[in-house]
N, C-alpha and C positions, 0 to 999 in steps of 0.2 A: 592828375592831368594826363598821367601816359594810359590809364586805362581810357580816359574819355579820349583820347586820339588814336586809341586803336580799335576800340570802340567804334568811333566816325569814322576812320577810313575801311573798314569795314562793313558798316553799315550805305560806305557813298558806292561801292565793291558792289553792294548787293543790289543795289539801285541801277546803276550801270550797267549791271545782269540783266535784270527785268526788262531795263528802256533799248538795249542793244544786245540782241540776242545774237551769238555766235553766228558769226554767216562761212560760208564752205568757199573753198576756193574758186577764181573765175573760169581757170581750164579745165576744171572737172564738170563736163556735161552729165548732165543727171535727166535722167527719162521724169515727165512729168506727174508719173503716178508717184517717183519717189520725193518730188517736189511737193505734191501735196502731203504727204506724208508727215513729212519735215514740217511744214508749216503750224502742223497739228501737235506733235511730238514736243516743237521748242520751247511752247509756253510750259507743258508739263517741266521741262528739266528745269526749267527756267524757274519756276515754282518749287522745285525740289530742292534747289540749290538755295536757294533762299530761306526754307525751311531751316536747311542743315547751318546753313550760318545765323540763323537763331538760334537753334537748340545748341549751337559752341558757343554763343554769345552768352547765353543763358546761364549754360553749366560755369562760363567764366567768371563771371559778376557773384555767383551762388559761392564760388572758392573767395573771390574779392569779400565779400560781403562777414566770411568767417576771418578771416586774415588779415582786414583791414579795421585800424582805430573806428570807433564810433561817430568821430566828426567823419569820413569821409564815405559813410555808407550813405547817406543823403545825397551828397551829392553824386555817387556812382548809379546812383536808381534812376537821379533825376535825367542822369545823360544817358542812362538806355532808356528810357521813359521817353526820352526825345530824339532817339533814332526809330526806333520802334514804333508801329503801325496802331494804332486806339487800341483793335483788336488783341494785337500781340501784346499790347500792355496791358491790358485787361487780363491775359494769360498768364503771363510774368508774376503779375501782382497775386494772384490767384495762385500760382505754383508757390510764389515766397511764401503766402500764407498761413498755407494748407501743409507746407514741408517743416513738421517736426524732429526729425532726425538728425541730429547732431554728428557734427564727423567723429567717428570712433577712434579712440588712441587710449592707450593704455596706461590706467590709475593704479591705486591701491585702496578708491576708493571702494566703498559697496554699491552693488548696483542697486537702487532705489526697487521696491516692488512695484507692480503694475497696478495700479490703481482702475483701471479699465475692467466695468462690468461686462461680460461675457451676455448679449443678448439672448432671450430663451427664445430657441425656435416654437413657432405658433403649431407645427406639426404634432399631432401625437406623433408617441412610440410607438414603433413599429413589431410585432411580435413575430421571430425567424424559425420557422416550425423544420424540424429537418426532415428532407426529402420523404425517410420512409417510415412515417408516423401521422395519426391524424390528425389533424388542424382544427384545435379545440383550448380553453385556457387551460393551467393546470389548476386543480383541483386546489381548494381551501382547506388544509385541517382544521377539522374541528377542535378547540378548545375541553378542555374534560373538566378545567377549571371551571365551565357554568355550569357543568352539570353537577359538579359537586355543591355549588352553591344555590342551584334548583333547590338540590335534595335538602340543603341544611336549613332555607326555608320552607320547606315543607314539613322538616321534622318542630320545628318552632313553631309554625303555625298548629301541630296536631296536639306541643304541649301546652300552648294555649288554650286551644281546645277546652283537652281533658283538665286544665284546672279550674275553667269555667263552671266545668262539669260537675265539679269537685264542690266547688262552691254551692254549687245549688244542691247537691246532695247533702252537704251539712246541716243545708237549711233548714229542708224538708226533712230530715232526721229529729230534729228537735222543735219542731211543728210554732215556730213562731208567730206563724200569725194566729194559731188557733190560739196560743197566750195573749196576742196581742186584744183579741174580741174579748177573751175573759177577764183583762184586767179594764176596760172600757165600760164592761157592762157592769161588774161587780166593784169598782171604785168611782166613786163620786166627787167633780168637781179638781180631779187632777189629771185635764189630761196634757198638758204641757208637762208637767213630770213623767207622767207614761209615755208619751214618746219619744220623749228624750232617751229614759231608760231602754224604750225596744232599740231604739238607734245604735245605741253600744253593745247592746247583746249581737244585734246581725252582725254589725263590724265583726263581732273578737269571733261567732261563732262559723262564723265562714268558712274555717279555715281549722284543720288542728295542729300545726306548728305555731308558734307564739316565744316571743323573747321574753313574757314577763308577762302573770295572771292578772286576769282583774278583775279590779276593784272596785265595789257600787257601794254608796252610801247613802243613802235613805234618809235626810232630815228634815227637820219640820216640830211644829207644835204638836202636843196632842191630841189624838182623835182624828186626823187628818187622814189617815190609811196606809199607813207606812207598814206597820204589824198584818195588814191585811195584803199588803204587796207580798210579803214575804210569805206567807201562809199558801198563796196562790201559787206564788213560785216552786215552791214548795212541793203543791199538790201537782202542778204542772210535769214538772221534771222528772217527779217520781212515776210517771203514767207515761213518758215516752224515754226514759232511760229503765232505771231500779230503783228500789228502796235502796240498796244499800250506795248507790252513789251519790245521795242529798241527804246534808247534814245537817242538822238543825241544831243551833247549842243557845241557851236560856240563859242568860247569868243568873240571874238571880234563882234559876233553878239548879243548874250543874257546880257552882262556885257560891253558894251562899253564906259560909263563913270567911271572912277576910282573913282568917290565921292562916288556912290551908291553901296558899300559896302552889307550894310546891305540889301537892295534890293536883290542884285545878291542873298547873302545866303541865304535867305528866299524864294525864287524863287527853288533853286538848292533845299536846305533841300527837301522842297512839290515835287517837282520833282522826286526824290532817292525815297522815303517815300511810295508813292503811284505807282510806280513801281515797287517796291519790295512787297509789300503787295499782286498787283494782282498777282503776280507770282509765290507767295507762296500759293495762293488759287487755281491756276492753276496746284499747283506742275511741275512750269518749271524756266526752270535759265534765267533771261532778260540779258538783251546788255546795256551797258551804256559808250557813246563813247562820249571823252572831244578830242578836237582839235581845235589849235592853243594853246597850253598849256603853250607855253611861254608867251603868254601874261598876264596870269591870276597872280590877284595879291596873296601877300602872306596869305592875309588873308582867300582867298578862297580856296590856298593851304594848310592849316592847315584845315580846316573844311574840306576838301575832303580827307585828311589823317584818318579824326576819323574815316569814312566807312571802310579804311580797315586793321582796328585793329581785333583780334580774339573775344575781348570780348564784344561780339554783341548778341541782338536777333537774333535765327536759320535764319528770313529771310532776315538777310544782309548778312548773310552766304554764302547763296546762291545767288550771282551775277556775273561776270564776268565787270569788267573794264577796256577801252581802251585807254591810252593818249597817244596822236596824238605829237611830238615837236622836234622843229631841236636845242634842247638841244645835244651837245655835239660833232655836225656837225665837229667841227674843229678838234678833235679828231680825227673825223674818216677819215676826209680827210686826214690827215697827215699820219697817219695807212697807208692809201689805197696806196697814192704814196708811203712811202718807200718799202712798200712790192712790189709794181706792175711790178716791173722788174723780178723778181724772179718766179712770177706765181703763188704763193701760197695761195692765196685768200680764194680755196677752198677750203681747207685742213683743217680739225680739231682743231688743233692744232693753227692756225691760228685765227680761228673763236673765239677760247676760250681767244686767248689773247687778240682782241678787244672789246671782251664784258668784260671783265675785268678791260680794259681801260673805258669805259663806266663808268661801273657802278658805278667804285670810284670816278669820276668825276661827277656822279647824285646825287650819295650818300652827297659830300661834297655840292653841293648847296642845298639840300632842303629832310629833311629825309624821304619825302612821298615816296623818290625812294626804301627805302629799301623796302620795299613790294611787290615789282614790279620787277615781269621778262622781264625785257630787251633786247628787238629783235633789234638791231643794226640793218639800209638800208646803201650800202655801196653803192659808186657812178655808174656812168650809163657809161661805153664804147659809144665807136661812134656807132656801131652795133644794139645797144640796141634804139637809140638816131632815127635810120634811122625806127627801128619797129614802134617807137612810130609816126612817121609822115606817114607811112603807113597805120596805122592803124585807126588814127584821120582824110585823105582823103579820104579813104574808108566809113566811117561813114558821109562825108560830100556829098558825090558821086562820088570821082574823082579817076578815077584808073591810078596809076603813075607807068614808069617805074623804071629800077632799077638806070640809070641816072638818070632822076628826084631825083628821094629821096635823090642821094649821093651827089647832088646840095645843096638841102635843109640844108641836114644834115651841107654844110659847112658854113653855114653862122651863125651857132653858134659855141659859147666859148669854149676851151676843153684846159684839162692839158694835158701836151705832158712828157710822160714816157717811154725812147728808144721808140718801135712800138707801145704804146700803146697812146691810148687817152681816157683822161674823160672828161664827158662833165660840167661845173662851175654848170649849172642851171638845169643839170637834162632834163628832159622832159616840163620843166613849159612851154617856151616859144613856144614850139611847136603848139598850139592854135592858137597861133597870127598868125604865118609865115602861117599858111593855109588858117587862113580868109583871107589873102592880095592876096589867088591867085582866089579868085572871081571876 
């Protein structure tokens, strides 16, 4: 109550001012220009004064308003609100609002951090060049770190390159494809085995590092071309390597008595040994072709598996070995008939499930086979049966017609499958029937 009456009688003070401006005394004559003067002057003070007793109003009620209980700050607003002009209370209201500043006195509390983002001025930076220097940016160092790393892809890309290069020199060193026509033209009726077999020679011969030599094995019925694959390879490697880098070992020619054991391994061991040595001097991969492999006993089976275990000298590493054997022959005839009505022989799928059948069946006799990629020879049609006596009279001198051969052809054995026929022996006997037409 004592603020709102002093409040109002300051507020009636100010009003009073406005409506009754000061007037000068009656015996003081005044020249008319300073009458006008006056006239003009009194509103302004008149206005000034009244400012000033708002802004002490103001600042009074702002100390009221920190100092005073919470019930009486309502009503102290409401009775400057109602001395107060619309405008001036619009002001008032407007100062209370906008005034966050708390009266300072002294805590032990901590002062709260500021929470107020700092606006980023819209201006670029401005760059302060000094007086006696040119007005230009400074310069960038270069990095020496890309250039190092230019360089280490360059040197990566050149051993790229050269091993690209490398590769194709292996290749052409050992003239594969010129093998690959001669085993096409002179083996008949296999050539899903021949290319299977070139496949793994490019692979391994790519390249002359290797963690572990390999292994080809050559099965199938007789008469199929197995003994003729190897003969080729044979004559092949020794025309673009040397004689003395391909090996040919016979059983039943090198090992034909079963007593002499110890013989045979000691023969084979020197054999391996010193073939492999010149061909690691030579830097090239030799041939080492085993055929009739069925006959070999097991003991020479176990010692011919330590060669191709991984954990070798680099130059066992590097070899390539062939075994020649009609291990698993019955398997694969019984494949060939049940499939042969159907036609599928050639088919992918087909191929993968014979050599499957194979393999388990090598596997379980004798574990030298796990080492070994497995080129399954699957039987010979009549067709096939007729090339091969065309091909063996022509060699002898005789040029037959296509009667002649389909004669020939009938006086051997064949499995009858609806239209198809294979033949029991293959090609073997084909030799014979020609020498008798001398």
């Amino acid at each position: 109550m004592l603020v709102q009456q002093a409040l109002g009688c300051e507020g009636q003070e100010a009003v009073m001012e406005v409506t009754q401006p000061p007037r000068e005394p009656a015996h003081k004559a005044l020249p008319v220009t300073r009458q006008q003067i006056s006239t003009v002057t009194s509103p302004l003070r008149a206005a000034y004064r009244i400012r000033h007793k708002y802004l002490s109003m103001k600042r009074k009620q702002v100390a009221a308003d920190h100092n005073e209980p919470a019930g009486l700050k309502g009503t102290g607003s409401r009775a400057i609100g109602h001395y107060l002009t619309p405008k001036g209370q619009e002001a008032s209201e407007r100062g209370l609002r906008h005034r966050t500043k708390a009266a300072e006195y002294f805590t032990f509390e901590k002062i709260p951090p500021k929470t107020m983002r700092r606006r980023r001025s819209s201006k670029r930076p401005k760059v302060l060049y000094p007086s006696d220097s040119k007005r230009y940016l400074p310069e960038k160092k270069k990095s020496k770190a890309k250039n190092c790393l230019f360089l280490l892809i360059l040197i990566v890309f050149f051993q790229i390159y050269n091993a690209i290069e490398n590769l194709d020199d292996n290749v052409l060193k050992y003239d594969l494809a010129g093998l690959e026509k001669t085993l096409k033209r002179e083996v008949f009726g296999q050539a899903v085995a021949i290319d299977s077999l070139m496949d793994v020679l490019n692979d391994y011969l790519a390249t002359h590092i290797h963690n572990k030599p390999l292994v080809l094995s050559l099965n199938g019925p007789v008469g199929v071309g197995k003994s003729l694959v190897g003969r080729l390879l044979a004559k092949h490697f020794r025309s673009v390597l040397s004689d003395h880098l391909v090996y040919q070992y016979f059983v039943l020619h090198h090992c034909p008595e079963q007593d002499n054991v110890t013989g045979c391994l000691q023969e084979l061991a020197g054999g391996i040994t010193d073939m492999v040595s010149r061909a690691e001097e030579e830097e090239k991969i030799p041939l080492l072709i085993f055929d009739e492999v069925e006959f070999m006993q097991p003991a020479l089976l176990d010692f011919l598996q330590s060669y191709f275990r991984p954990d070798q000298p680099n130059e066992f590493l590097n070899a390539v070995y062939v075994l020649i054997s009609n291990y698993g022959q019955g398997a694969i005839t019984k494949f060939v008939l049940q499939n042969a009505s159907s036609g599928m022989m050639r088919q992918t799928t087909k191929s993968q499930e014979l050599l499957f059948i194979v393999q388990s069946l090598l596997t379980h006799s004798h574990p030298l086979w796990e080492h070994a990629d497995i080129v399954p020879f699957t039987l010979l049609e009549r067709t096939h049966i007729q090339d091969c006596f065309l091909e063996e009279m022509m060699r002898e001198g005789f040029y037959p017609d296509t009667s002649q051969l389909d004669e020939l052809s009938r006086e051997l054995n064949y499995y009858s499958v609806g239209k198809r026929q294979y033949s029991v022996h293959g090609c073997k006997h084909v030799g014979s029937k020609v020498n008798l037409l001398r």
